[in-house]
N, C-alpha and C positions, 0 to 999 in steps of 0.2 A: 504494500500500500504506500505510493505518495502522500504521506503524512501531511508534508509542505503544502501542497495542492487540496488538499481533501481542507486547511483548515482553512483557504481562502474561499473555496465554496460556500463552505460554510458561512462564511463572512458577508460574502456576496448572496447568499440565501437570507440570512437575517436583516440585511438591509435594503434586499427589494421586496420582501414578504412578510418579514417577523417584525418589522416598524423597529425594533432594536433588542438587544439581549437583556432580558432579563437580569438582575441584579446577583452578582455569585453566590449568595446564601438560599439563593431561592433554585440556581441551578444545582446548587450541591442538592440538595432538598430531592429535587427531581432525579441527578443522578442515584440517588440514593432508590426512589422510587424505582428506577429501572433495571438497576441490577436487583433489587427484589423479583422481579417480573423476570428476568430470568433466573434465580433461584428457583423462582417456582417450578418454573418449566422443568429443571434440572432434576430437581427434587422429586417430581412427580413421573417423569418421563423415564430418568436415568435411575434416580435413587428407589428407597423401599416404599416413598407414599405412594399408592393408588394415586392415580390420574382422573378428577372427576371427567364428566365427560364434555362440561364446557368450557375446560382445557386443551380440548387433544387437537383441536383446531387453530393452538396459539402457535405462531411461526418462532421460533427460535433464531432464528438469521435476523426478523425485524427487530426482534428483541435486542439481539446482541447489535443490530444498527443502530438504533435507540441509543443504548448506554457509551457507541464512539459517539457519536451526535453531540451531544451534553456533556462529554470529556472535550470534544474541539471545543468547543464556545468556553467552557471555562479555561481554555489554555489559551484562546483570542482574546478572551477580554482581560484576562493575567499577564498577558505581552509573552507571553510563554511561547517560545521556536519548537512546538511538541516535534518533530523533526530531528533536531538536534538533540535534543535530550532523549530522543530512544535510540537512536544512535550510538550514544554517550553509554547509553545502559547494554543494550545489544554488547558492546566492546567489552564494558565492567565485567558482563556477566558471562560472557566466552574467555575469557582471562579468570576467574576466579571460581568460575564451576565448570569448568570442564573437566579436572580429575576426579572432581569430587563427586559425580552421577556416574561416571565411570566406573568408581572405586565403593558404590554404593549396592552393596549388597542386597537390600529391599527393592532395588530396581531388576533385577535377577531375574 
């Protein structure tokens, strides 16, 4: 995924349609709602709860669109390069777990 690109969409989506972003305590608020929404899904689909049945119709993919959606806008309007900072991580994290899932037994 073009992180860079997807957050200027973004941007350009909120400011010909969404009249402006939301305030950050209110998109945290929301992301928080959205990853619940796919918990649910997970929980019910993947994990031990029964799946009511007007769940088995929820998209999982819109879901998990949902919660990037709401992660861009809070990294746009935080001046946040999300780009560059997974990136950043990407690197941190192939440098410092890579022997270590190797060398990790419970992955077996």
């Amino acid at each position: 995924m073009d992180i860079k690109n997807s957050q200027l969409e973004v941007d350009k989506w909120i400011k010909n349609h969404g009249v402006r972003y939301f305030n950050e305590l209110t998109n945290m608020a929301q992301l928080t709602e959205e990853v619940g929404e796919v918990a649910r899904i997970i929980a019910r689909r993947y994990g031990e709860q029964s799946e009511k049945e007007s769940d088995k119709n929820k998209d999982l993919g819109e879901e998990l669109a949902d919660v990037v959606f709401v992660v861009l806008c809070l990294a746009n309007q935080t001046g946040v390069d999300l780009q560059a900072a997974f990136d950043k991580k990407m690197d941190l994290k192939t440098k410092r777990d890579h022997d270590r899932h190797h060398n990790n037994d419970k992955l077996k």
